[in-house]
C-alpha positions, 0 to 999 in steps of 0.5 A: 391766513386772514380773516377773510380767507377764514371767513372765505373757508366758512362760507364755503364748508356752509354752503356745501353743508346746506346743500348735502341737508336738502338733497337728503330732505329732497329725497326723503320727500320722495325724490330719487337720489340724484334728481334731489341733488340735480334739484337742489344744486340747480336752486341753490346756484340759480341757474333755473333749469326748469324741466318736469323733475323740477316740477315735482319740486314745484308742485309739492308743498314741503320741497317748495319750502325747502327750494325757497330755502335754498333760494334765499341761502344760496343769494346770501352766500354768493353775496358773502364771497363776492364781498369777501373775494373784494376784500381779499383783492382790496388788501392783497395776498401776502403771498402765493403760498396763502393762495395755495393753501386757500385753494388746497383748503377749499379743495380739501372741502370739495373733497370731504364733501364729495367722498363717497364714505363721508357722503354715505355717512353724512347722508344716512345720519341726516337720513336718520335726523331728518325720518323723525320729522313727518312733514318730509314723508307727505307725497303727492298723488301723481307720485304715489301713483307714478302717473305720467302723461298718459293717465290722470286722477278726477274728483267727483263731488257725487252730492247732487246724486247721493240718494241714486248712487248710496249703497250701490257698487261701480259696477251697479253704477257703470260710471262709463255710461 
């Protein structure tokens, strides 16, 4: 097999690996499973899907980097296999079976990646890495609170009226008023 098809194959299993990590850390950041993977998949291949799930990524400052991290590795590898696929077409295959056994090895990785057994393990594994780091747990309010269209969250700086308000419940308050 050639250098570049090594090469090809490397990439490949990279590319896959990066992309399992950030949907686990998508997911420690309080995404559910399958939306951190929709999120990530969508990033990592540019095909910008923009929908509200990816304003969760969107607004909230950890996911924002990973997505940006997903951005630049997933420009980088398509720029690796479209010069990789170049050279193979330069060069030229020595056969069909060097074809079939790029294309078994590649498909042999889709596999690994996408079993559900190795999946699970791999995923509770970066799981259990990634726990450790407590940047990932930070959520935003809109999350914690599950707020939809429907409710919102106000500040209210109450500075200007310390001494009227100090030491008095809501309910002395009637803020409605």
């Amino acid at each position: 097999m050639t250098n570049e098809l090594l090469l090809l194959i490397l990439v490949t299993s990279l590319l896959f690996l990066i992309l399992e990590v950030a949907s686990v850390m998508l997911s420690l950041t309080g995404l559910d499973r399958d939306t951190a993977r929709f999120q990530a998949i969508s990033i990592i291949t540019a095909s910008g899907y923009t929908t509200s799930e990816s304003e969760l990524v969107a607004r909230h400052p950890i996911r924002r980097k990973i997505a940006m991290f997903l951005m630049i590795s997933g420009t980088i590898a398509l720029a690796f296999i479209i010069s990789i696929l170049v050279r193979i077409l330069g060069k030229g295959l020595s056969g069909p079976e060097e074809v079939f056994l790029t294309i078994a090895v590649l498909l042999g990785i889709y596999i690994i990646f996408h079993n559900p057994v190795i999946a699970g393990l791999a995923d509770r594994y970066l799981e259990k890495q990634l726990t450790k780091q407590s940047y990932l747990n930070r959520r935003s309010a809109e999350e914690v609170l599950k707020l939809d269209d429907n409710f919102s969250i106000a500040e209210v700086h109450l500075s200007n009226f310390e001494e009227q308000w100090n030491g008095k419940t809501l309910a002395e308050l009637r803020p409605r008023d």
